[in-house]
N, C-alpha and C positions, 0 to 999 in steps of 0.2 A: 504494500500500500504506500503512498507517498507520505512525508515526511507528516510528522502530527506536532501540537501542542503540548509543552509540559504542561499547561494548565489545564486539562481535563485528567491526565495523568496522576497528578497531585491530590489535584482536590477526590481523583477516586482511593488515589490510597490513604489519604486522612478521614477520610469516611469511615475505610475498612479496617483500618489498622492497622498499615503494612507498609514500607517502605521502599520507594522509586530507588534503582543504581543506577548514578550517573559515575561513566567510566570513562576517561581518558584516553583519547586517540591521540598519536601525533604520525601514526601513517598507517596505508591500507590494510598491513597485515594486523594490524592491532583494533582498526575498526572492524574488520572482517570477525574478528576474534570474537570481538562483542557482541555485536549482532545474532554471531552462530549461538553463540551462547547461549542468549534472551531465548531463538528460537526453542532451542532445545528444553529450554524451562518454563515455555509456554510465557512468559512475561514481558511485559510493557519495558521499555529499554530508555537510556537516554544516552548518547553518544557528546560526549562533550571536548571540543578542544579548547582550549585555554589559548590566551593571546601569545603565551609563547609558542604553543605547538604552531598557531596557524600565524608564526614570523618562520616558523621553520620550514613546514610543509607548504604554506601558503590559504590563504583565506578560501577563496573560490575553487580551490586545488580542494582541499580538504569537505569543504562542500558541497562537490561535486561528486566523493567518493561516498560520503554517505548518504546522500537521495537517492544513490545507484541502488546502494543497499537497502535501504526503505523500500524502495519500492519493488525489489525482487522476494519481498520477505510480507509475511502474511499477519507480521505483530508490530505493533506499533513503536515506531521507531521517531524520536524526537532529536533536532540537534543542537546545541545549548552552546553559548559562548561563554567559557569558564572563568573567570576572573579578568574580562576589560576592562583594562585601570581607565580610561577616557573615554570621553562620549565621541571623539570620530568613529575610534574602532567598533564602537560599539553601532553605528550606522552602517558603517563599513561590512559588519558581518550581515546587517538585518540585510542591505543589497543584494550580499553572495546569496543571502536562501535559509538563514540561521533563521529555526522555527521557538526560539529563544533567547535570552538575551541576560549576562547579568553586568551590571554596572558594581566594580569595586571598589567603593571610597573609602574604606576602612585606614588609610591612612591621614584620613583629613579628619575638620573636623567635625561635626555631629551636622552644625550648619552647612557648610559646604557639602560634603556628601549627600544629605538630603535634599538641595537644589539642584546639584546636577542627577542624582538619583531621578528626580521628577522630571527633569530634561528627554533624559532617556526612555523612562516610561510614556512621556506625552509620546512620543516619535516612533516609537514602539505596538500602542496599542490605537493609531491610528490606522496598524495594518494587522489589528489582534492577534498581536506577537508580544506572548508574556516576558515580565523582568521579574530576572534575582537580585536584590544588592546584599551586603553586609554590615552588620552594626555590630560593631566593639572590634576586636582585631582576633585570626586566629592568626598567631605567628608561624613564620616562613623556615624559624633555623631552631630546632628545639634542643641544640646544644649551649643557646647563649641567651636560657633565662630560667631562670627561679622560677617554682610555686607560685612565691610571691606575687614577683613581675607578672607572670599568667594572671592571677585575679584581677589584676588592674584590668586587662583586656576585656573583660569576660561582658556580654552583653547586658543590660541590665530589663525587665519585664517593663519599667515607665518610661526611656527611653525606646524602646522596642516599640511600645503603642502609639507613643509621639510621633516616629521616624514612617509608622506604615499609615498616617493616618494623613500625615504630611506629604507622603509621593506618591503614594496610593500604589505600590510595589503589589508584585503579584505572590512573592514567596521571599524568605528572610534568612538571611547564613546568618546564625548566629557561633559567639564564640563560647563556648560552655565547659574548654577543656582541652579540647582535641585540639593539637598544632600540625602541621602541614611539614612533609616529608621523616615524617618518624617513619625508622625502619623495622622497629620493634613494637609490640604492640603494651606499650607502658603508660600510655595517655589516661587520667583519672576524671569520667568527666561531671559535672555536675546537674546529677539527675533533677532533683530539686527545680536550679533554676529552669530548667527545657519546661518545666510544668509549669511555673509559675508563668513563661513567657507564654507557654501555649494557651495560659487564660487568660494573656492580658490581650493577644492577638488572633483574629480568625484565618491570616493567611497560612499556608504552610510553610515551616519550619524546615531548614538546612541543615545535614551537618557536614562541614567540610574535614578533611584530614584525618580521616576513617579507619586510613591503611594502620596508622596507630594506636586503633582503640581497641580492647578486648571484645572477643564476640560477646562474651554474657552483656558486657556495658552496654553496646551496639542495640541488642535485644532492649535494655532497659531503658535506652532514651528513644528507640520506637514505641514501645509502651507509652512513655513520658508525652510524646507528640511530635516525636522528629517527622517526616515525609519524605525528605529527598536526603541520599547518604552520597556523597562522591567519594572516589575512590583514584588515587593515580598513584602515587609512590609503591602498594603493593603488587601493582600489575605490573609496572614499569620495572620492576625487580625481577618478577617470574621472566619476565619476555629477556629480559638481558641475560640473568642466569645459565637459562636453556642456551642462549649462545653462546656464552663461556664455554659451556661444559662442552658442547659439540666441537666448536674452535678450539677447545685442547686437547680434548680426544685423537683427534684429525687434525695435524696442522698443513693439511696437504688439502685440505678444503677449502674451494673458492666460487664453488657455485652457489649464490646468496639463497638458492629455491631451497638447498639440504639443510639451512639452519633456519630459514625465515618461517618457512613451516613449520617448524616443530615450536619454535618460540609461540606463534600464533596457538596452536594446538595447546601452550604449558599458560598460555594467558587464558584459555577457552574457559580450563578448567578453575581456575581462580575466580573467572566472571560467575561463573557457574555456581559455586560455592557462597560467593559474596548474595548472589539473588537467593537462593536459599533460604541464607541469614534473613537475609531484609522479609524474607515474608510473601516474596514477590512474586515467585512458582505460579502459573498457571492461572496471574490474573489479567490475561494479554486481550480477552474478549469484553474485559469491560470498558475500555475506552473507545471515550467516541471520537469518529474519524475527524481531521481537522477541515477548515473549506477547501477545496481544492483550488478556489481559487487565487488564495492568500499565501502560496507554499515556491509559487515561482519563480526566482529572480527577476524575473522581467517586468514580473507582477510589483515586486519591493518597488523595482525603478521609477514607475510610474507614479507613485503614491507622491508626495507633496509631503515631505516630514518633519522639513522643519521651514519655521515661518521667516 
């Protein structure tokens, strides 16, 4: 089917209790990976690249390979731009065909993030193409901060209802624990606050930096009200791994198809595992299709998005 909305996605798994994998592509064989995955577990997928994947692979590069995919596949497939620090890029992707959007200010401050936050949204859902942003900070380097330092980050419940009341966001990465690129799963996160946020707010709930968190915890902030889990430092692990091992096995290896396969294949099963957790198995038939005619690039082009 062609490419869908996280917002029907979302709001089905905060219904049911169960939360969306958004999974990290930075090339074909890792979005191929995803995808097969979802199929395989019957589940609603979200393909995301992050602004640096698509400086590496390329915006419309990378957009092009997953609507291939979507539409050769029979479960709902969304593709999400993962943390665009700026409102160009973040046009930039709605252009290429991105059936999502997140704007990440989390290093500004409350004000600023939240105007240009709404910038994004106005420009966004004048071609009803949902946003993510961020409030509070999950950090990038989990070797170079305290406990401490972390609570400073952390999102707060009256903040949170200020900030989505203010851009009128369509879903909310909050920081509650989890930092981005841990390779171990030692992340402690704060159940508690994901409840309190999820009473103060009706959009759905983020958690970013996932590859770090214990599966029981994962389990207990879906409970709590998380929706959407991202996941990229533990797939990006698996897929390099599998190459390692091959490339040393073999150092008489130079045909890319002997290793790039089997990485895809050792990330299949990771995806696999990760939807499991989330809850997400086999609920591929309850989203609803998105318009077809809001999914085009050509369709983006035309639209008038900002004034």
């Amino acid at each position: 089917m062609p490419l869908v909305s996280t917002k029907d996605m979302l709001l089905d798994a905060q219904r049911k209790g169960y939360a969306i994998g958004a999974f990290n592509a930075n090339n074909l064989e890792m979005a191929q990976g995803i995808v097969r995955a979802a199929e395989l577990e019957e589940a609603p997928v979200i393909v995301q690249v992050s602004q640096g994947g698509a400086e590496h692979a390329g915006v419309e590069e990378m957009a092009a390979i997953v609507q291939v995919l979507a539409k050769k596949t029979r479960i709902p497939v969304a593709l999400h731009l993962d943390h665009g620090v700026d409102f160009v890029y973040n046009l930039r992707c709605l252009r290429a065909g991105f059936t999502s959007l997140m704007y990440d200010g989390s290093q500004l401050s409350f004000d600023e993030n939240a105007r240009i936050t709404r910038e994004v949204v106005r420009a966004a859902h004048a071609v009803n193409v949902p946003v993510e942003a961020e409030l509070g900070m999950v950090p990038r380097d989990p070797h170079s901060i305290t406990p401490e330092e972390l609570k400073k980050y952390m999102t707060t419940p009256e903040e949170a209802k200020r900030f989505v009341e203010l851009t009128k966001v369509d879903a909310l990465a909050v920081a509650v624990g989890s930092m981005h690129k841990m390779k171990v799963k030692q992340a402690v996160l704060d159940i508690e606050r994901i409840k309190a946020i999820r009473q103060a707010v009706s959009v759905p709930l983020v958690l970013h930096g996932a590859s770090g968190v214990p599966d029981e915890a994962v389990q207990a902030a879906i409970e709590a009200g998380i929706s959407k889990i991202n996941v990229h430092t533990q797939l990006a692990k698996s897929f390099t791994e599998k190459i390692r091992e091959i490339l040393t096995q073999d150092l008489n290896v130079v045909d890319i198809r002997k290793y790039l396969h089997q990485a895809r294949e050792a990330l299949m099963e990771e995806v696999r595992a990760k939807i499991r957790l989330f809850g997400a198995s086999g609920h591929a038939s309850g989203i609803s299709p998105f318009d077809e005619t809001m999914i085009e690039p050509e369709e983006y082009v035309k639209q008038e998005i900002v004034e």
